[in-house]
C-alpha positions, 0 to 999 in steps of 0.5 A, spaced: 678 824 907 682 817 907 686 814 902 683 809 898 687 802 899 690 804 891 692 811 894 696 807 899 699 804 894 702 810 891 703 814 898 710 817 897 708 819 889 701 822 892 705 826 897 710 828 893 706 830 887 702 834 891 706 838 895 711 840 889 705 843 886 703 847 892 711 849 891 710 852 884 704 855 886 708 859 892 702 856 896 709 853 901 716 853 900 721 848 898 723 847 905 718 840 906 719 833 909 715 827 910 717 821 915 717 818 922 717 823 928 725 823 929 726 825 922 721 830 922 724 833 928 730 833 924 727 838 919 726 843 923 730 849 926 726 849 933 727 841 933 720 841 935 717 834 939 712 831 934 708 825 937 706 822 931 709 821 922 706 827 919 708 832 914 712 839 914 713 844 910 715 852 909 709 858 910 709 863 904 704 869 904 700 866 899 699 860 903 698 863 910 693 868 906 690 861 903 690 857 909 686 862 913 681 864 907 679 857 908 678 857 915 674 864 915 679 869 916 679 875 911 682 881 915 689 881 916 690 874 915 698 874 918 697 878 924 690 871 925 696 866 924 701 868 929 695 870 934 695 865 941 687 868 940 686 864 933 684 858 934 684 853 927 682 846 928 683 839 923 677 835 925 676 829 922 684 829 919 686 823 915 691 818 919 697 818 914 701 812 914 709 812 915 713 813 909 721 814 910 724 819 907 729 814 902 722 812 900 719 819 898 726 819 894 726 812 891 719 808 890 719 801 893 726 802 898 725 801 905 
């Protein structure tokens, strides 16, 4: 899926939008950020490296079992989360365009 040139418009909103619906649906938590690679790392306990702009956010149990429902996964979804066997690949993930977390907050600042 890519974003139209009218969706990029409204990135931050989409973004937003989406993700405090996922939060109402306790799909993820309310820990979640979006931005360049410094303040990603910033967002995260273990100060991961992140190559890229991109999105994090908070695991629930719904969400873990959601997410590996939608890859196949039925039987003990938690235990095939935190496996180094399970292998869960993105192929085919849209590029996201950089959006600065004063921006997700206030539409147009830079």
């Amino acid at each position: 899926m890519e974003f139209s040139s009218a969706e990029l418009t409204d990135y931050a909103g989409i973004v937003a939008d989406t993700l405090m619906t996922l939060e109402s649906h306790d799909l993820c938590g309310p820990g979640w950020g979006t931005g360049e690679p410094h303040f990603l790392r910033a967002q995260t306990k273990t100060r991961a490296q992140f190559p890229e702009h991109g999105i994090v956010y908070e695991l629930t149990q719904q969400g873990i079992a959601l997410f590996c429902a939608a890859h196949g996964v039925r039987s003990d979804p938690f235990l095939a989360f935190v496996s180094k066997e399970s292998h869960f690949t993105f192929a085919g993930a849209p590029a996201l365009p950089t959006v600065t977390p004063l921006a997700m907050l206030f539409p147009g600042a830079k």
